[in-house]
C-alpha positions in Angstrom: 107.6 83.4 94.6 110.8 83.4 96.8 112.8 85.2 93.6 113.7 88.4 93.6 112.5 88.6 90.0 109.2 87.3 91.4 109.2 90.6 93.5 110.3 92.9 90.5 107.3 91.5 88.4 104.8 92.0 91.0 106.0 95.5 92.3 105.7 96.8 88.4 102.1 95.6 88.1 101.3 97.1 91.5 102.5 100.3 90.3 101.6 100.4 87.1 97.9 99.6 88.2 98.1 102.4 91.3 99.1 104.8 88.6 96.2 103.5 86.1 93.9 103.9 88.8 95.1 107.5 90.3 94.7 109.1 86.6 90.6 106.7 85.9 89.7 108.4 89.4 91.2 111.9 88.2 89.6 111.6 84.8 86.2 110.4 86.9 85.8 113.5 89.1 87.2 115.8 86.2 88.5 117.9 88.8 91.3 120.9 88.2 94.7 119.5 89.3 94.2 121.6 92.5 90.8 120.7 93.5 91.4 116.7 92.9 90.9 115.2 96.1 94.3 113.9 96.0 93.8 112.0 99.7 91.0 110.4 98.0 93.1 109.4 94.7 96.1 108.1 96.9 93.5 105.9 99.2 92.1 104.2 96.1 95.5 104.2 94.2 97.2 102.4 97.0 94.8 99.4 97.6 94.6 98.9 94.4 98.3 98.4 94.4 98.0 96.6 97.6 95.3 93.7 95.8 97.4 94.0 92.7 100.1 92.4 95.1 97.9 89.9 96.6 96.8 88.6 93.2 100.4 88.0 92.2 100.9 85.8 95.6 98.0 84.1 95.1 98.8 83.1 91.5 102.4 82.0 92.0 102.4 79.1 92.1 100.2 78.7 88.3 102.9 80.5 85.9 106.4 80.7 85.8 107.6 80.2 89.2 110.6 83.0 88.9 107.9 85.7 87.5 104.7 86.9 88.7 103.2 86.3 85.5 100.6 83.5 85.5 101.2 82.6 81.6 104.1 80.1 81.7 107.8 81.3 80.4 107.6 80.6 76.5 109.7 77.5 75.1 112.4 78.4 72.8 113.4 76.9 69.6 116.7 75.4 69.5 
């Protein structure tokens, strides 16, 4: 968790989910893009970002300690 890939990992997710979130709570209200309640979108968009980043702290330490994935590294062949 103390990797700065650890970080990487877990900043990615966090924004991929904000962003999968902002355009499921656009798509939800159906709004025109100047009538979406884009305080709303942000507020919804940016916790889910900020549990995103809990959930990778809080699963550290059951994957690959350098990642923030919880499915350990795969074992290569050699």
């Amino acid at each position: 968790m103390f990797k700065k890939r650890f970080w990487k990992d877990a900043a990615e997710r966090a924004v991929k989910t904000a962003a999968q979130v902002a355009a499921a709570t656009l798509g939800a209200n159906a709004a025109g893009l100047l009538d979406a309640d884009w305080v709303g979108v942000a507020s919804v968009s940016g916790l889910a970002a900020v549990l995103s980043l809990l959930t990778s702290v809080a699963s550290a330490p059951l994957g690959d300690a350098n990642t923030a994935s919880v499915v350990p590294a795969p074992k290569h062949a050699g």
